[in-house]
C-alpha positions as CSV (number, residue, x, y, z in Angstrom):
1,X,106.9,-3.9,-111.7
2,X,107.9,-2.8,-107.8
3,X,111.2,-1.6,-107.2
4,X,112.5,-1.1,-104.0
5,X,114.7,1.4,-102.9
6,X,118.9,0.7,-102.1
7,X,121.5,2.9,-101.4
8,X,125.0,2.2,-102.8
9,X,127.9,4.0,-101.6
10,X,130.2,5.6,-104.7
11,X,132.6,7.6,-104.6
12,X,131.8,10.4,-106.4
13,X,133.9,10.3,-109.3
14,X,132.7,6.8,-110.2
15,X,129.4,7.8,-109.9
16,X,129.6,10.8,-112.8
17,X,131.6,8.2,-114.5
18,X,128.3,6.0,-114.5
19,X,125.9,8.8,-115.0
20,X,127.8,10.2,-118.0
21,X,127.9,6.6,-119.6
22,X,124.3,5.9,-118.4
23,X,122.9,9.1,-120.2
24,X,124.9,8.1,-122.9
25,X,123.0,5.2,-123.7
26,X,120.2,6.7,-122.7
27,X,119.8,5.2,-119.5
28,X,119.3,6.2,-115.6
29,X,121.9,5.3,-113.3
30,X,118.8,3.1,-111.4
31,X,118.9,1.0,-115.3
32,X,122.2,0.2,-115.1
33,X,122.3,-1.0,-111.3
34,X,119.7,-3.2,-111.9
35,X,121.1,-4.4,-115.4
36,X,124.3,-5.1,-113.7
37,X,122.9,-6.8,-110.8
38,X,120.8,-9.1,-113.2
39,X,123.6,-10.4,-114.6
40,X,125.7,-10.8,-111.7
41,X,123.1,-13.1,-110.4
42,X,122.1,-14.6,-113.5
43,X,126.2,-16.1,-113.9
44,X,126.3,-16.8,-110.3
45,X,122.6,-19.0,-110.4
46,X,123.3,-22.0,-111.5
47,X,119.6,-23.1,-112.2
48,X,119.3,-19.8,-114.7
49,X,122.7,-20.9,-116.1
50,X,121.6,-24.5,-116.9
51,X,118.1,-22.8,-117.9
52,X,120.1,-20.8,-120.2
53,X,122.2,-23.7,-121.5
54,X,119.1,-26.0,-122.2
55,X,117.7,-23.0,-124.6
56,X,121.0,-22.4,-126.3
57,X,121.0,-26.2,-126.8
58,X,117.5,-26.3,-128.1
59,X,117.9,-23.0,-129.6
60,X,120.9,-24.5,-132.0
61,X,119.0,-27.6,-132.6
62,X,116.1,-25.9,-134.3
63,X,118.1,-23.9,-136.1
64,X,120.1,-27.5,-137.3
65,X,116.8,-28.5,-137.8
66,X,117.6,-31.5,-135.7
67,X,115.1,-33.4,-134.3
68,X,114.4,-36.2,-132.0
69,X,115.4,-39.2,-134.2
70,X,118.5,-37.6,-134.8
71,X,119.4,-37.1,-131.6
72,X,118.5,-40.8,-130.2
73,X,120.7,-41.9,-133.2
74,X,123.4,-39.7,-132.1
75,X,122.8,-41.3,-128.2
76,X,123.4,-45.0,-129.8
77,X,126.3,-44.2,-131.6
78,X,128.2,-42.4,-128.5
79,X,126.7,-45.6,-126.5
80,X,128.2,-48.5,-129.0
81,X,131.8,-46.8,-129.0
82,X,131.9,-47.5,-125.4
């Protein structure tokens, strides 16, 4: 991977707050920056938040073991109670 550099402006109080939790976990303040900003735009995108969805969906159905005729019979029932 390529990171580029950015500068964030802390004070410095939060920052040893971060560093001291960063270390820790065993993490560099640079980890956690980016962690955080993953996830900030992960639950702000909402194509990654309906990709996400669709897996947790699929995810559950495998687990179910729950398969495509059981889910066009669960499509006709919800359709005849209309």
């Amino acid at each position: 991977r390529v990171y580029l550099a950015l500068i964030v402006r802390i004070n410095p109080e939060l920052k040893n707050k971060v560093s001291t939790l960063a270390k820790a976990e065993g993490k560099s303040i640079s980890e956690v920056v980016r962690e955080l900003l993953e996830e900030y735009v992960k639950n702000r995108d909402i194509g990654l938040y309906i990709d996400d969805l669709w897996q947790r969906i699929g995810d559950r159905l495998i687990t179910r073991k729950i398969g495509p005729k059981e889910i066009q019979r669960a499509i006709r029932e919800v359709r005849t109670k209309k």
